[in-house]
N, CA and C atoms as an extended XYZ file, in Angstrom:
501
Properties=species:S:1:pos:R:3:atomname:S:1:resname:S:1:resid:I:1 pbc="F F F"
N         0.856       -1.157        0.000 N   UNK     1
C         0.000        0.000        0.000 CA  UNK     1
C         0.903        1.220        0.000 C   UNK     1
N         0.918        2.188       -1.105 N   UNK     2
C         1.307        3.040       -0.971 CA  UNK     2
C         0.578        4.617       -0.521 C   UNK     2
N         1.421        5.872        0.033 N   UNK     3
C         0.475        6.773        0.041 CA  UNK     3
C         1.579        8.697       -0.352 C   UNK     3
N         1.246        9.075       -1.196 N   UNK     4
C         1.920       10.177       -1.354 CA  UNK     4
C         2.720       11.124        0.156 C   UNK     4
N         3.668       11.256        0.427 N   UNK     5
C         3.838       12.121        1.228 CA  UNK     5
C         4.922       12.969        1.892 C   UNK     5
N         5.035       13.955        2.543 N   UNK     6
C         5.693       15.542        2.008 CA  UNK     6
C         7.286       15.296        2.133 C   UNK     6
N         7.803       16.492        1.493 N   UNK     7
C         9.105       16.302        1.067 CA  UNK     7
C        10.315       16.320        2.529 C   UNK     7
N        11.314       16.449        2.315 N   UNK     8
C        12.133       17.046        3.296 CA  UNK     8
C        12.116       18.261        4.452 C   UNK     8
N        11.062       19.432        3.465 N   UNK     9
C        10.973       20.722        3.313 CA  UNK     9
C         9.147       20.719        3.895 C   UNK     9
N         8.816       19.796        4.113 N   UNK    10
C         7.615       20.025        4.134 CA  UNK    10
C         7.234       19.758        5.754 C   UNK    10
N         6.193       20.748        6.143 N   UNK    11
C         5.937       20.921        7.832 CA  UNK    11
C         5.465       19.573        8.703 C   UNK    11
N         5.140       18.484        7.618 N   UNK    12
C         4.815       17.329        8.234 CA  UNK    12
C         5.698       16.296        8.184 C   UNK    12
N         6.848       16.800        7.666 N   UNK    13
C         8.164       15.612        7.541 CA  UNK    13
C         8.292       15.028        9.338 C   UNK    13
N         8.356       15.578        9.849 N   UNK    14
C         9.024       15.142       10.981 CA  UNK    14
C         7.594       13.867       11.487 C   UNK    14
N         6.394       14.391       11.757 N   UNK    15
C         5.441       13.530       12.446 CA  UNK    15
C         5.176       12.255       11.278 C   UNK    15
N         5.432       12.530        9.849 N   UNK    16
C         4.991       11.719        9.467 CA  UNK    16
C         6.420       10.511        9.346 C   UNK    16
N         7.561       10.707        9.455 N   UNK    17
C         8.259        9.848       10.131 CA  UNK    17
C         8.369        9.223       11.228 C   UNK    17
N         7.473        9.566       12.273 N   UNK    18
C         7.415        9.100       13.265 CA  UNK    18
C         6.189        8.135       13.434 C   UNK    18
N         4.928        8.665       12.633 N   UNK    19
C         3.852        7.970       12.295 CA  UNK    19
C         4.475        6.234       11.415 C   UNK    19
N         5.321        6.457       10.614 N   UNK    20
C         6.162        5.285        9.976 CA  UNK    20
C         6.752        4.285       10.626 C   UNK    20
N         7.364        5.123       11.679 N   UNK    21
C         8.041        4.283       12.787 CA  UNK    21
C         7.251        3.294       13.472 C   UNK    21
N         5.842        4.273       13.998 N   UNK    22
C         4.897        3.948       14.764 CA  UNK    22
C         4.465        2.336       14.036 C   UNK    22
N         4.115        2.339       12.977 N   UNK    23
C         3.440        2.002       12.088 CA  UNK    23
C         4.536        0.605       11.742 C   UNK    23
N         5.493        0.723       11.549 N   UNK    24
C         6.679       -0.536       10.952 CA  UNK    24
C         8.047       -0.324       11.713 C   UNK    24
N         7.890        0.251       12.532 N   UNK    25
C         9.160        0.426       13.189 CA  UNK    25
C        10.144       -0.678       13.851 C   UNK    25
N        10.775       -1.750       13.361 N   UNK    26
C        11.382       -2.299       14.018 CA  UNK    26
C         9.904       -3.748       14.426 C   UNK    26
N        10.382       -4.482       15.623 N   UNK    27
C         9.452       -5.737       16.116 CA  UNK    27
C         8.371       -4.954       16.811 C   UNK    27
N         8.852       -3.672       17.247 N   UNK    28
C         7.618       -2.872       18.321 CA  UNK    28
C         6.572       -2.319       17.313 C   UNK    28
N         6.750       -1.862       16.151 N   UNK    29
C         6.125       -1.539       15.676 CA  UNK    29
C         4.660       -2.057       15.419 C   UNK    29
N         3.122       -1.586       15.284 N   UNK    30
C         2.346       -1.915       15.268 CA  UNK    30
C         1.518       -3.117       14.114 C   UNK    30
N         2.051       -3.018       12.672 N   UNK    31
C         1.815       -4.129       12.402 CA  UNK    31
C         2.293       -5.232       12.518 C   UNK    31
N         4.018       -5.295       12.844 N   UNK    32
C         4.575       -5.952       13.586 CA  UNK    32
C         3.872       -7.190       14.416 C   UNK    32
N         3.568       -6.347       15.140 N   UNK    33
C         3.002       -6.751       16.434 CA  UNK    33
C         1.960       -7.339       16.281 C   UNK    33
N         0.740       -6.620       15.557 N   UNK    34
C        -0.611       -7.091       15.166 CA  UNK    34
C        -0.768       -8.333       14.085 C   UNK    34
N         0.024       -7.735       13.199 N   UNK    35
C        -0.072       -8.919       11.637 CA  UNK    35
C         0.976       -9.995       11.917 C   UNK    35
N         2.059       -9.751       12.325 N   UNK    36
C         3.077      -10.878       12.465 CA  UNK    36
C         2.541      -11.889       14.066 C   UNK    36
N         2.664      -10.933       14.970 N   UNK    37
C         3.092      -11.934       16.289 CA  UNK    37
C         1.586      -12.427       16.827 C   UNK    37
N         0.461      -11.396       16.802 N   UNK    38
C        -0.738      -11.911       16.937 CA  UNK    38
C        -1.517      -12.950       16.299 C   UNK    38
N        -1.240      -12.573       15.052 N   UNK    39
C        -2.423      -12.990       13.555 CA  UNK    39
C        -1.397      -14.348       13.295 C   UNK    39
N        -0.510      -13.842       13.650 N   UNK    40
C         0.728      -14.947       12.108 CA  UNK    40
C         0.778      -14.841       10.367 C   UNK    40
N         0.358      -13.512       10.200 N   UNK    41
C         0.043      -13.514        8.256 CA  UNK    41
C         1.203      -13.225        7.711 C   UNK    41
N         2.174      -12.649        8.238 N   UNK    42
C         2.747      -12.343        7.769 CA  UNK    42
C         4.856      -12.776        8.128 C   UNK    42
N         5.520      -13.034        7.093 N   UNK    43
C         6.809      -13.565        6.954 CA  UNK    43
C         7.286      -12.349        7.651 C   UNK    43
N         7.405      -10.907        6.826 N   UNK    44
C         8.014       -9.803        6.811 CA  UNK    44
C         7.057       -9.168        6.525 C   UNK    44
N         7.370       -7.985        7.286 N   UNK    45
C         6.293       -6.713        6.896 CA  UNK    45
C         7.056       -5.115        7.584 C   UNK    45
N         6.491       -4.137        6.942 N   UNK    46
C         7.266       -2.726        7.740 CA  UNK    46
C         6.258       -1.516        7.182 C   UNK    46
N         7.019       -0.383        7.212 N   UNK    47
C         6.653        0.600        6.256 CA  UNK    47
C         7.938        1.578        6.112 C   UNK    47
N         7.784        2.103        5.136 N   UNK    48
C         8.865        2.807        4.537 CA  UNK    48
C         8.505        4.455        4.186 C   UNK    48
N         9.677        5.400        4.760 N   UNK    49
C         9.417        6.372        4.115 CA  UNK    49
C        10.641        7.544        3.851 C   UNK    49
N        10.880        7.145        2.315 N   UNK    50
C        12.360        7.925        2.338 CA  UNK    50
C        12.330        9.415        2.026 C   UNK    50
N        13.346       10.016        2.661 N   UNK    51
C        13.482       11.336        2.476 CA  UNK    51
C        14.209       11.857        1.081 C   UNK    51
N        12.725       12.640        0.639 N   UNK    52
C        13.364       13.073       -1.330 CA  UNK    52
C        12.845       14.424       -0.670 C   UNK    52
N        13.737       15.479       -1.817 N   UNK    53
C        13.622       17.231       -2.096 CA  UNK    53
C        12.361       17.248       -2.700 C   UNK    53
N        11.143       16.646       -3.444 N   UNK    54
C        10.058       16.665       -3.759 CA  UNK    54
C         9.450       15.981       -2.894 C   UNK    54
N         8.140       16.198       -3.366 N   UNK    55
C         6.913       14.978       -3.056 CA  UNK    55
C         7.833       12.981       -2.775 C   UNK    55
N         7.413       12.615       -1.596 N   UNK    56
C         7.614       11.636       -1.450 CA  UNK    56
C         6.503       10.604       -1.318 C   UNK    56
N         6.748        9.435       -0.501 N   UNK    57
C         5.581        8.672       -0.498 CA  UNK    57
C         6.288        7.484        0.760 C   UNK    57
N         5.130        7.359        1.263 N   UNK    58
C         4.878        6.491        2.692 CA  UNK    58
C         4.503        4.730        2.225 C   UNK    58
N         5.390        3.900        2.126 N   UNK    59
C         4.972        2.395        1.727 CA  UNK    59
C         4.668        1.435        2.712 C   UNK    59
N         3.752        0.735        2.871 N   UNK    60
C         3.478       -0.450        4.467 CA  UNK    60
C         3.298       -1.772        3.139 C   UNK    60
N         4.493       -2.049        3.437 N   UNK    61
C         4.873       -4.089        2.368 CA  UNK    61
C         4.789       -4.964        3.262 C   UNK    61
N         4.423       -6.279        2.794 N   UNK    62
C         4.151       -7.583        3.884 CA  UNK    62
C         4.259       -8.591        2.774 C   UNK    62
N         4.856       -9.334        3.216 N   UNK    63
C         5.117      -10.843        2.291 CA  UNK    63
C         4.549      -11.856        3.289 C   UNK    63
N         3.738      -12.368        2.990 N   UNK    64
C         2.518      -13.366        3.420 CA  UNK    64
C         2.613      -14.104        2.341 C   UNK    64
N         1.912      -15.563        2.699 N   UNK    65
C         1.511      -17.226        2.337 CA  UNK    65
C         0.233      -16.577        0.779 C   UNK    65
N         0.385      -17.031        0.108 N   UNK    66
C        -0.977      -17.061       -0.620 CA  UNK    66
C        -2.014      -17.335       -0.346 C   UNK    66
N        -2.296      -17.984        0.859 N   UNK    67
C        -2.997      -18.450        1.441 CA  UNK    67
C        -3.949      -17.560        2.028 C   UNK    67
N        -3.251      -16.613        2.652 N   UNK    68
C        -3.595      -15.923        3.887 CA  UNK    68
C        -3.597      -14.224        3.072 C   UNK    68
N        -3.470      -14.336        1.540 N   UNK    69
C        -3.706      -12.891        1.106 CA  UNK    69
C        -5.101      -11.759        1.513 C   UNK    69
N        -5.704      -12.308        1.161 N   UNK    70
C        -7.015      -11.822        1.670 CA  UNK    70
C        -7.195      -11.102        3.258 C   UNK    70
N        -6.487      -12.340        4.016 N   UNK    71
C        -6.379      -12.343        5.464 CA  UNK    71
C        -5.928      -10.771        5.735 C   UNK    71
N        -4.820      -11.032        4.743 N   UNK    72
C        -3.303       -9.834        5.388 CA  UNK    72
C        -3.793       -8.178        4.919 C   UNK    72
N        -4.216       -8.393        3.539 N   UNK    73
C        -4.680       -7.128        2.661 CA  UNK    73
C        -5.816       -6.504        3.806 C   UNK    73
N        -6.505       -7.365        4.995 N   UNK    74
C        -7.438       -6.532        5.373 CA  UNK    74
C        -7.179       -5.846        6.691 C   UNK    74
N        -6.125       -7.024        7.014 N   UNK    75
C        -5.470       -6.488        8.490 CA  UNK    75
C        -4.630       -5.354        8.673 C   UNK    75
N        -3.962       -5.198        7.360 N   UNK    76
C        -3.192       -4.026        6.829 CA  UNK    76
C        -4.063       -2.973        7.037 C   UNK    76
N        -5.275       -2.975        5.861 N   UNK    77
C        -6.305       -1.647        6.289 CA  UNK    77
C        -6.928       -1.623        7.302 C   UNK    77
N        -7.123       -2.739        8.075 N   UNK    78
C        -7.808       -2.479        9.509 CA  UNK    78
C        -6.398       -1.681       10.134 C   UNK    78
N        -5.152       -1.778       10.316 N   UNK    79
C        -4.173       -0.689       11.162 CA  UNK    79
C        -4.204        0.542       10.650 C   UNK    79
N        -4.251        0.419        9.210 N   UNK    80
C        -4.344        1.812        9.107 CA  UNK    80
C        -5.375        2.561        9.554 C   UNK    80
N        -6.595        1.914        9.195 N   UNK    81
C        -7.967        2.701        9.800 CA  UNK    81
C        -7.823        2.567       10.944 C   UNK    81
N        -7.474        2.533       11.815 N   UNK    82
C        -7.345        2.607       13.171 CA  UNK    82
C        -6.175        3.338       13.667 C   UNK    82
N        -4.951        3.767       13.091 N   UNK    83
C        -4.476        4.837       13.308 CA  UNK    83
C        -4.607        6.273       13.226 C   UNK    83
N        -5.713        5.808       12.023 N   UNK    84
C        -6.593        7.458       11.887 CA  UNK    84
C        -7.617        7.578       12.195 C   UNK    84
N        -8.036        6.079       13.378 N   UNK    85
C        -9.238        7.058       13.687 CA  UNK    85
C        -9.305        6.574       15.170 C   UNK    85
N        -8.314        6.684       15.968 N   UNK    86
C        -8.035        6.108       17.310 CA  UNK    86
C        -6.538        7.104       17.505 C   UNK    86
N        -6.780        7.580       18.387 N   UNK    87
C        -5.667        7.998       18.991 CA  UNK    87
C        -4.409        7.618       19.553 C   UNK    87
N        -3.074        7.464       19.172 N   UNK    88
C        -2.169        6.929       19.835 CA  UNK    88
C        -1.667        7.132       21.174 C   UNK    88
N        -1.165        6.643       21.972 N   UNK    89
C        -0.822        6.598       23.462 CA  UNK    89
C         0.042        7.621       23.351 C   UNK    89
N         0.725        8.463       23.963 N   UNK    90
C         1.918        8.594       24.268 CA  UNK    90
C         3.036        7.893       24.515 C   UNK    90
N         2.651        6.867       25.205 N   UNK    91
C         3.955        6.110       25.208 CA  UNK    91
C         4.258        5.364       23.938 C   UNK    91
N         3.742        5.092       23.291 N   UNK    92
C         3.732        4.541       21.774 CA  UNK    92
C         4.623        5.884       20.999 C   UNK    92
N         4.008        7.070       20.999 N   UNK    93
C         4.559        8.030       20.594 CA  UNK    93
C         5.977        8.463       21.084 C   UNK    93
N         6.524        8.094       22.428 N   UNK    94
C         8.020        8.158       22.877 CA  UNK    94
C         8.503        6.978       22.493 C   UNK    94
N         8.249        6.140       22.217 N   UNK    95
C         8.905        4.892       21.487 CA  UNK    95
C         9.060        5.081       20.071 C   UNK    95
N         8.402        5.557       19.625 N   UNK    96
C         8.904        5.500       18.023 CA  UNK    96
C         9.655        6.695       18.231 C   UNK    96
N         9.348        7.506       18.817 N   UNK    97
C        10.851        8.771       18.479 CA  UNK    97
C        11.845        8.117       19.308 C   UNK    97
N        11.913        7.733       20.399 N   UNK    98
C        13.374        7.085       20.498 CA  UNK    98
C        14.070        6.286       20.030 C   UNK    98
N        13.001        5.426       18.856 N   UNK    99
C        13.490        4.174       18.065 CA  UNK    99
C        13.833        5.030       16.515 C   UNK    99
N        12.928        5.945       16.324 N   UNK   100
C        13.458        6.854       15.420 CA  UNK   100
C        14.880        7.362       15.409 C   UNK   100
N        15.255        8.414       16.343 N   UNK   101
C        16.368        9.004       16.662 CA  UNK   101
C        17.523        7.918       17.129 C   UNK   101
N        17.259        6.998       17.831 N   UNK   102
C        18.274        5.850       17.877 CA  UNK   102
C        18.741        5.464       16.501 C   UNK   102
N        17.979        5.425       15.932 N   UNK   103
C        18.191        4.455       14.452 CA  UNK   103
C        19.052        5.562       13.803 C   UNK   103
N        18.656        6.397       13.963 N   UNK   104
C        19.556        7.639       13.197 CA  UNK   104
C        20.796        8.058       14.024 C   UNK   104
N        21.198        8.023       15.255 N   UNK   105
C        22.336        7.725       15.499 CA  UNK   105
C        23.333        6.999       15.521 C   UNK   105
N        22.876        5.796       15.755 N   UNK   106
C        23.664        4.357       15.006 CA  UNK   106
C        23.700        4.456       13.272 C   UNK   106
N        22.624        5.035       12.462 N   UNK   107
C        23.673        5.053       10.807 CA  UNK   107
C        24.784        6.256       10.677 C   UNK   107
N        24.809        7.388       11.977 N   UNK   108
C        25.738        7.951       11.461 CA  UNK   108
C        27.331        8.101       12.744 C   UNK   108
N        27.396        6.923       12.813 N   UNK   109
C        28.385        6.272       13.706 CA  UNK   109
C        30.109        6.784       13.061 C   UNK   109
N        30.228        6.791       11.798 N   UNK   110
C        31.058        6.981       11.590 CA  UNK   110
C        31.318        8.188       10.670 C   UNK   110
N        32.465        8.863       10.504 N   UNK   111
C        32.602        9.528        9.662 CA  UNK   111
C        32.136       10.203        7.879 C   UNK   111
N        32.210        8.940        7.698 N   UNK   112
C        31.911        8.466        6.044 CA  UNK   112
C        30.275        8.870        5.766 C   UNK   112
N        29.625        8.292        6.823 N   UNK   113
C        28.101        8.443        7.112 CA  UNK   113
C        27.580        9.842        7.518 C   UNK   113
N        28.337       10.715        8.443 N   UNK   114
C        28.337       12.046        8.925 CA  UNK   114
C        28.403       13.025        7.599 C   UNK   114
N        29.547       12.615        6.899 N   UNK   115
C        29.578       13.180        5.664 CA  UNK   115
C        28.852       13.142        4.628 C   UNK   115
N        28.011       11.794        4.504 N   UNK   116
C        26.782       11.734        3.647 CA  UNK   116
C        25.964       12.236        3.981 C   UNK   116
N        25.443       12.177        5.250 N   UNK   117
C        24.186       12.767        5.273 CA  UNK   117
C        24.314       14.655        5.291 C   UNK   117
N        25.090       15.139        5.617 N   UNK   118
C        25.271       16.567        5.269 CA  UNK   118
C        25.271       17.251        4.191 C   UNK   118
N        26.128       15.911        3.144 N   UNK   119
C        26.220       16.424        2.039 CA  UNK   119
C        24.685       16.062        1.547 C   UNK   119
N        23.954       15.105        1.640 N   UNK   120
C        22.683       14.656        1.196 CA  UNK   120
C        21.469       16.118        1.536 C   UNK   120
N        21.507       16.225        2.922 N   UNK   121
C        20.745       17.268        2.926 CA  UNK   121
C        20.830       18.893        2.543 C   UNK   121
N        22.330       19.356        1.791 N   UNK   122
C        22.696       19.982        1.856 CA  UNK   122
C        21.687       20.368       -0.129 C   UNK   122
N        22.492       18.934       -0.568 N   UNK   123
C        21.926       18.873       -2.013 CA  UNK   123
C        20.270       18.923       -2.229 C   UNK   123
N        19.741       18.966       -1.183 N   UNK   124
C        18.362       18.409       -1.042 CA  UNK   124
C        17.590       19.671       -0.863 C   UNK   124
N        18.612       20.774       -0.544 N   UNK   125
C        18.392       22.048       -0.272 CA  UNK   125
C        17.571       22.205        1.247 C   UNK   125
N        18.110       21.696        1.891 N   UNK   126
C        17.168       21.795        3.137 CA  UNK   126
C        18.879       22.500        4.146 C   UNK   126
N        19.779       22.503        3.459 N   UNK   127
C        20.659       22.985        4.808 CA  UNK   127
C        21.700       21.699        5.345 C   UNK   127
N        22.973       21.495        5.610 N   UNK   128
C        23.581       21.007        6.418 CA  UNK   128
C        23.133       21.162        7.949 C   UNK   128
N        22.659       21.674        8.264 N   UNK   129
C        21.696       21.648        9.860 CA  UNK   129
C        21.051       21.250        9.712 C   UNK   129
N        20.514       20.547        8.996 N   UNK   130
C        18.963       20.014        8.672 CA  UNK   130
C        18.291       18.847       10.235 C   UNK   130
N        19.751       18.373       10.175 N   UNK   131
C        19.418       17.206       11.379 CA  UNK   131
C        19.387       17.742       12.427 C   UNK   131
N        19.410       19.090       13.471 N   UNK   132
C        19.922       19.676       14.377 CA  UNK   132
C        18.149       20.038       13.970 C   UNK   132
N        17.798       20.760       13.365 N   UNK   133
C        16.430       20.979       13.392 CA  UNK   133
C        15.404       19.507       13.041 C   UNK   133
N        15.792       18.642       12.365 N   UNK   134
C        15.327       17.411       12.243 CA  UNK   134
C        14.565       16.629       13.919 C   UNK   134
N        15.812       16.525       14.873 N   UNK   135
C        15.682       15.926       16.134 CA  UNK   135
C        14.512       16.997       16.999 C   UNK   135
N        15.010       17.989       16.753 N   UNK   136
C        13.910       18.724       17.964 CA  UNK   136
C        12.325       18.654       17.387 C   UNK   136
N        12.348       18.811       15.973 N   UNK   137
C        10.636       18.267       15.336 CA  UNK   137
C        10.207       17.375       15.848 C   UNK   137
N        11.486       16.071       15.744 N   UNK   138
C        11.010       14.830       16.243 CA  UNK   138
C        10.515       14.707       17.309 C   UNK   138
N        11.227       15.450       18.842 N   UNK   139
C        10.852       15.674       19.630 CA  UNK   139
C         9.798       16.001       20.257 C   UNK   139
N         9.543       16.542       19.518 N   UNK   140
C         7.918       17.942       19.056 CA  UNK   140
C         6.629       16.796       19.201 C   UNK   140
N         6.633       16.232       18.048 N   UNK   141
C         5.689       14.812       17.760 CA  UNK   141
C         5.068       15.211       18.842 C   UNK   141
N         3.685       14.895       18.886 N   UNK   142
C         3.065       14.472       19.704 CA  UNK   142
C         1.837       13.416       18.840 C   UNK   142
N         1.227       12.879       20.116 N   UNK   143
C        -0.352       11.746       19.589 CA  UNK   143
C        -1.168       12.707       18.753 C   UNK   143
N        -1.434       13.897       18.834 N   UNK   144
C        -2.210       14.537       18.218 CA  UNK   144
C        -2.115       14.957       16.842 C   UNK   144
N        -0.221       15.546       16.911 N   UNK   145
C        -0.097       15.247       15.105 CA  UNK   145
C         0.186       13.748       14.409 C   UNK   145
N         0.289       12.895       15.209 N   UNK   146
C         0.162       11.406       14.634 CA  UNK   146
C        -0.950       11.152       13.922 C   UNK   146
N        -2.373       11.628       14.935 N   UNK   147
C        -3.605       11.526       14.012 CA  UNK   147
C        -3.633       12.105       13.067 C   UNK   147
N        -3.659       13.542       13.131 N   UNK   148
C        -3.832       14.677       12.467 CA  UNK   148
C        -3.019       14.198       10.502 C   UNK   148
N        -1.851       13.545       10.790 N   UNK   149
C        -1.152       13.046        9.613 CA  UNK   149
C        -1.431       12.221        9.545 C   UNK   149
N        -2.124       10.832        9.975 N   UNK   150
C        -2.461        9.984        9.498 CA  UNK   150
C        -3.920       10.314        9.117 C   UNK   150
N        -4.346       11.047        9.181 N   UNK   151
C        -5.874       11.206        8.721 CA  UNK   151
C        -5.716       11.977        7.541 C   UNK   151
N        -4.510       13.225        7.483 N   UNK   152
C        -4.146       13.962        5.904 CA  UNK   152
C        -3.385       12.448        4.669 C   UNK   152
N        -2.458       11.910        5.447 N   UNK   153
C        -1.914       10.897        4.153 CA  UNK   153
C        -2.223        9.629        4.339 C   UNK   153
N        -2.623        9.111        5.547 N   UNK   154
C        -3.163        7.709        5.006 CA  UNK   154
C        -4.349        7.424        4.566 C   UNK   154
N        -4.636        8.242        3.225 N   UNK   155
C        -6.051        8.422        2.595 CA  UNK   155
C        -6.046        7.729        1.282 C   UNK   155
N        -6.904        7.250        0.968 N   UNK   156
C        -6.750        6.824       -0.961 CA  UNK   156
C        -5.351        6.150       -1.479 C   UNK   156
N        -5.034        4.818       -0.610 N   UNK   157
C        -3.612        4.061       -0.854 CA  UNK   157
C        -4.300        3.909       -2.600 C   UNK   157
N        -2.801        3.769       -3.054 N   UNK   158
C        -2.217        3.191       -4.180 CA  UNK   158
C        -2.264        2.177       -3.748 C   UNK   158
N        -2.258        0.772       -4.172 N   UNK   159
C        -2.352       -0.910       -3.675 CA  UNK   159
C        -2.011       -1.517       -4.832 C   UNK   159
N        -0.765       -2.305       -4.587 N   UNK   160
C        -0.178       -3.667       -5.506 CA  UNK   160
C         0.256       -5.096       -4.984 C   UNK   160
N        -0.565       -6.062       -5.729 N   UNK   161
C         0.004       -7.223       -5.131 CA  UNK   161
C         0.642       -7.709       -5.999 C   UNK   161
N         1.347       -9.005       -5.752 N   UNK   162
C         2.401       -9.644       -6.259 CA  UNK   162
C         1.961      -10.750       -5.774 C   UNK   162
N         2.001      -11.899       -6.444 N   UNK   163
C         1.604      -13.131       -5.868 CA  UNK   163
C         1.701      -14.386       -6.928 C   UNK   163
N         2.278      -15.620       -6.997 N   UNK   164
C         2.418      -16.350       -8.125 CA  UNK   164
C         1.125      -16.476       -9.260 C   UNK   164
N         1.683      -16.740      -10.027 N   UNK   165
C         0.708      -17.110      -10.919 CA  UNK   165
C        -0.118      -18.688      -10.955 C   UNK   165
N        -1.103      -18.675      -10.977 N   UNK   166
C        -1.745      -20.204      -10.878 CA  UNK   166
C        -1.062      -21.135      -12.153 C   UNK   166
N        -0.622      -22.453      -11.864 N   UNK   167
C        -0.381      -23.279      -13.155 CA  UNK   167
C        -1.359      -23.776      -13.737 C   UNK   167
């Protein structure tokens, strides 16, 4: 399921990375949790959302049994509809920013990495500070813009499956 959403530059970058987190973040993360460890539908599953100088886009993938397609395609939209229309905890919301900002301190561990990402955001036109203002947004997050962005972009998915062909 895909869903359009804002650039580097755009006022909802920060919550809607954190909404991602929320959402596929690691084993804590909520479909995680729901589709994998509860249900069992799913092998692998997450969501994705990379940082581009334009319009970007928010992806939630799951590789499931053929079996269980149907199963998974609905459990998927049951989390989403329920992130936008249920309020997240707070503590859910300090977990994905600390699993957020963790994750982003461990890729830039070394030098080589420090230097990419400066130069990345620099080209991206957002500034070599970008991350210095990046963390305190993150910070910012709260449950309320979690909804608030999941109710603006998790609207009208794009949807593709992949699945063998019958012999």
């Amino acid at each position: 399921m895909g869903y359009l959403a804002p650039s580097l530059a755009g006022e909802d970058y920060a919550a809607v990375k954190v909404l991602t987190t929320l959402l596929g973040g690691g084993m804590a993360g909520r479909l995680f949790v729901e589709l994998r460890d509860k249900q069992g539908l799913a092998y692998s599953l997450g969501a994705l959302y990379p940082s581009r100088a334009e319009t970007s886009f928010l992806v939630i993938h799951m590789g499931t049994a053929p079996e269980n397609l149907t199963r998974a395609e609905e459990g998927l939209r049951r989390e989403v509809a329920r992130i936008r229309e249920e309020r997240v905890t707070p503590k859910e919301v300090q977990r994905a920013k600390a699993y957020l900002l963790g994750s982003l301190a461990m890729d830039r561990r070394t030098n080589a990495r420090q230097a990419w990402y400066l130069a990345f955001f620099e080209l991206a036109g957002v500034g070599h500070e970008f991350l210095d203002r990046y963390a305190a947004a993150v910070e910012a997050v709260t449950a309320e813009d979690i909804q608030r962005v999941a109710g603006r972009y998790l609207a009208d998915p794009t949807v593709a499956v992949l699945k063998p062909i019958p012999k």
